[in-house]
N, C-alpha and C positions, 0 to 999 in steps of 0.2 A: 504494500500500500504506500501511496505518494504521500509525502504531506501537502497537505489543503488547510484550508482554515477552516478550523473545527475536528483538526483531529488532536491526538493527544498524543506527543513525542518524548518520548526518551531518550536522551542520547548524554556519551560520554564527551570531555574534551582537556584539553591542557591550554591555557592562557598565559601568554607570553607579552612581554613588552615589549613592543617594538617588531617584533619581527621572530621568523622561526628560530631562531638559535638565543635570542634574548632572555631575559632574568623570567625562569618560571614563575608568576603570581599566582596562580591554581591549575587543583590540577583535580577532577570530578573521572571518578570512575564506577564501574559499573556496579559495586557495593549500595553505591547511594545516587544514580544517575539527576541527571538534570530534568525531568518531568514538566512538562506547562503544555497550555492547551495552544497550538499554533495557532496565529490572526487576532489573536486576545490582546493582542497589546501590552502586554506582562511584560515583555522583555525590546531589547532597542532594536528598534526597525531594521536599523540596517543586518542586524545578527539575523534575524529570520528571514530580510530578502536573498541574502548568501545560502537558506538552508530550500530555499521553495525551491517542490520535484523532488527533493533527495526520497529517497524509500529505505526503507531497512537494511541495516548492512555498508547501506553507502557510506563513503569516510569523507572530510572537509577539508578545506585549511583555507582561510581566508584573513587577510587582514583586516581590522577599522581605524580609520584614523580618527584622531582624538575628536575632531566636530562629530563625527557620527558615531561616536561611541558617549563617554561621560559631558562630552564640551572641552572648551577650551576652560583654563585656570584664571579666574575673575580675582583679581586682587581685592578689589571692593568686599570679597566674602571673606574676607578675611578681617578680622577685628581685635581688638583690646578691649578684653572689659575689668572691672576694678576688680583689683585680688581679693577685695574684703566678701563677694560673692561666692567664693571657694572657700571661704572660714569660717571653722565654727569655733568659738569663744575667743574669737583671735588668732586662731592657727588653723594655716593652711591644711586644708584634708587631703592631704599626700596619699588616701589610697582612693581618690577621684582624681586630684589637679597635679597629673606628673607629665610631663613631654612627651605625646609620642598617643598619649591615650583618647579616647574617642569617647565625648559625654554626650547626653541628651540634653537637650536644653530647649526652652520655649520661646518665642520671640514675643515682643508684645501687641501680639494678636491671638497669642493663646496657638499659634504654630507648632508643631514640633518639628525639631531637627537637631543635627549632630555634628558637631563640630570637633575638631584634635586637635588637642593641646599642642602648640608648636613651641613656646617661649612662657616663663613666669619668671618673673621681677619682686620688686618692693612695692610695686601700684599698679602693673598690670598682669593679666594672662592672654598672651596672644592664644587666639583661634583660626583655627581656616575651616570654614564654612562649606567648601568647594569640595563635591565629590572625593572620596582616597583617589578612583583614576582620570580625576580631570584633568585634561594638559598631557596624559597618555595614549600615544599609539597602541592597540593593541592586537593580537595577534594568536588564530584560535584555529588548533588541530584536533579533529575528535571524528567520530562515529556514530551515525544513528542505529540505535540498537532494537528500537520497535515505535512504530507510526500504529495507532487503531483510532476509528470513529470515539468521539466524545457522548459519554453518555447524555441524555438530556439534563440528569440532576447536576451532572461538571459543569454542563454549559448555564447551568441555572445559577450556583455558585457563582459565576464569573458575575453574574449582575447583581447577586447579593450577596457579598461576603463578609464573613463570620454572621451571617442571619440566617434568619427560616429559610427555606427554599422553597417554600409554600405560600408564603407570603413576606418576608424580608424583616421581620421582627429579628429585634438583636436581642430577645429574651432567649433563652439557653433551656429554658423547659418549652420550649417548640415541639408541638405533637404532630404537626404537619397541618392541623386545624384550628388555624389563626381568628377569632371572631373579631 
């Protein structure tokens, strides 16, 4: 079976920076493969128009450049905000606010997103805001291991997610009979 939109793929691969012999970044094998419903929009366009046609068995290798993969690296997303935010009683919480680490954070819109520590000072914590592979090329060898039709409850899911699929209630005691 081809992939189409609206089937459901599996496939293995290894991601590289830059190019086929570049710095491993991951590497997904068939232990725990990469599953998603194709056409769904889940994942960056350009990755699935590299995979349309392929069928079971077939293998890849295609590059993305940094525009059609994360973006490009926007300095503006990167910020300073006051160290007294990462302290509690007055001291830094060194097992949230260390270089290198990746927080959650809310903007003031009630937004979430995630930012990594790049720098902390006496009055600030630099942040970068910018995707981990923004400003990277990147570069992807794998295998599709099975393409099948999407059942109708996947494809119901995709329009309500973590809800009913009955009716889209995000209550968790869902019987499928929503009033």
């Amino acid at each position: 079976m081809k992939l189409e939109k609206d089937t459901v793929v599996s496939l293995i691969y290894e991601l590289h920076e830059g190019a086929k012999d570049g710095r491993e970044l991951e590497k997904v094998n068939e232990s725990a493969p990469l599953t998603f419903v194709y056409g769904a929009g889940r994942l960056l366009p350009k990755f699935e128009a590299n995979l349309s046609g392929l069928e079971t068995g077939a293998g890849f290798e295609f590059g993305l450049n940094a525009a059609d993969a994360y973006g490009e690296k926007h300095e503006e997303m990167i910020v300073n905000l006051p160290r007294n935010i990462f302290e509690d009683e007055g001291k830094l919480n060194s097992e949230v606010c260390f270089v290198g680490n990746s927080v959650p954070m809310m903007d003031a819109h009630g937004n979430r997103m995630v930012g990594t520590v790049t720098e902390i000072n006496d009055s600030f914590v630099a942040m970068d805001f910018n995707h981990p592979l923004a400003g990277v090329d990147l570069y992807f060898i794998g295998k599709i291991i099975d393409v099948r039709n999407a059942t109708a409850e996947e494809l119901e899911a995709l329009n309500n997610p973590g809800g009913c699929s009955s009716c889209g209630s995000k209550d968790s005691g869902c019987s499928g009979s929503c009033s």
